[in-house]
C-alpha positions, 0 to 999 in steps of 0.5 A: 414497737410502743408507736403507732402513726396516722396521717394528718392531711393538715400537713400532708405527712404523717404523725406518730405517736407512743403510748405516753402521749396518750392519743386515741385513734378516731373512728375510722382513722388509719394508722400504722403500726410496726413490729419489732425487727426480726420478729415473726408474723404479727397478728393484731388485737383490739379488745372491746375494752380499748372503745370509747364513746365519750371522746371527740379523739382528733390528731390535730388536737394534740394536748400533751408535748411529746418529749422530744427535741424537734426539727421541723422542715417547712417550705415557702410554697405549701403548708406541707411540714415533716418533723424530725424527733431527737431524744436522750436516754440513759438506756439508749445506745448511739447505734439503731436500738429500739428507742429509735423509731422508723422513717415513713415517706409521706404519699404526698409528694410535695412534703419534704422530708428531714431524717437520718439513717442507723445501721442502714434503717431510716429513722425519724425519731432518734434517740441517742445515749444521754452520757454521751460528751458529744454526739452527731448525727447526719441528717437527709433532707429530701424535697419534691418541689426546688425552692426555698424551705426552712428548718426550724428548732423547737423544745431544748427542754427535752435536751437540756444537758446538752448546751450547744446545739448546731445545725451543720450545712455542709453545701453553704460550709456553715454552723448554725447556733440553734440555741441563738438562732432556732430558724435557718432557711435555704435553697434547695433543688431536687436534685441536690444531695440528700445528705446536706445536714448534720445536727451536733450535740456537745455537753460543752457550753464552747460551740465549735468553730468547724467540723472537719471531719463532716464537711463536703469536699471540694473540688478543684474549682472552688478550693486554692491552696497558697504556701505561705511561708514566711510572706504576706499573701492576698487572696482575691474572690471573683467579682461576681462571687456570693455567698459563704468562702472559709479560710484554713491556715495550717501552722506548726501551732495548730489550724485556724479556721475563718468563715465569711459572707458576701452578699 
């Protein structure tokens, strides 16, 4: 691959980087590079030429904005950060391609992760096809420490053509508008499932109202079922309930769904 990666202790994960984004690697800096899939034994090769001695290279001096739409999970608790990169190209395809670079854990075992997975590889830079009308992606989100952390959105240039732009929290039942709320912040144990978020892309400037299809199902215990039919019906929520409840009434003419709060 065009990528290379380098561990940024300021963050306690790893940086990674292609050639356009023109880094130098300081003297006696680690990284990481990584061959092609199926690719044969790789030998690596550093000519004379690629040395310099006129340049103070640091990866925590980054100059040029890498071109990619950014989720950056973060928590409350340690500086410790891990950052999600999406993209879309023309020549990418929505399946795992070569545009799509993999998901390294960091060692630390504090800083939390946020990345997705393509044909069974994990990834944390994703780069999907730019015709596509919509496109959604799952996301895993894994901590190392229970508490509260935050996901926060950055550089919408890079996907422009898309105009809505949410962020599904399938535990809370809930959509996030990035583009009016770039920041979202929750709760989160070690032991909750990973697979906790799923980011959508639409071409439409109408955000949905739900996604069916990607939400969590429910049990018994948090789920009542009313036949309405011609009646009036009231539903009531135990007192000491808080937090998200949706409401789904099926007709003839269609499904309307309702979210709503208590505090």
């Amino acid at each position: 691959y065009d990528f290379i990666e380098m561990y940024d202790y300021t963050i306690g994960d790893w940086s990674g980087y292609t050639s356009a984004d023109a880094i130098e690697i300081g003297s006696a800096q680690g990284f990481w590079v990584y061959g092609l899939p199926a690719a044969p034994s790789l030998t690596l090769l550093i000519p004379e030429s690629a040395k310099t001695t006129t340049s103070n290279s640091s990866i925590k001096a980054m100059t040029v904005a890498q071109p990619y739409f950014k989720l950056k999970i973060s928590s409350n608790k340690n500086a410790f950060s891990h950052t999600f990169k999406i993209a879309a190209k023309d020549d990418s395809s929505n399946d795992l391609d070569l545009n799509d670079l993999p998901f390294r854990a960091s060692p630390n075992k504090a800083t939390p992760a946020l990345y997705s997975v393509l044909n069974g590889k994990s990834v944390n830079t994703n780069v999907f096809n730019l015709n596509s009308e919509t496109y959604d992606l799952p996301l895993l989100t894994k901590v190392g420490v229970t508490g509260t952390y935050k996901i926060d959105a950055s550089d919408f240039r890079f996907v422009d053509a898309f105009l809505c732009i949410q962020l599904e929290d399938k535990l809370k039942h809930t959509l996030i508008n990035l583009r009016e709320q770039n920041s979202y912040e929750f709760e989160v144990k070690t032991t909750d499932n990973a697979n906790r978020f799923v980011i959508h892309f639409s071409k439409s400037d109408v955000c949905k109202s739900s996604f069916a299809s990607s939400s969590v199902q429910s049990t018994d215990d948090n789920v009542e079922t009313i036949q309405a039919n011609y009646s009036s019906e009231q539903v009531s929520l135990p007192s000491d309930f808080t937090g998200f409840y949706i409401v789904k009434v099926e007709s003839k003419n269609g499904t309307v769904v309702k979210q709503f709060f208590r505090k």
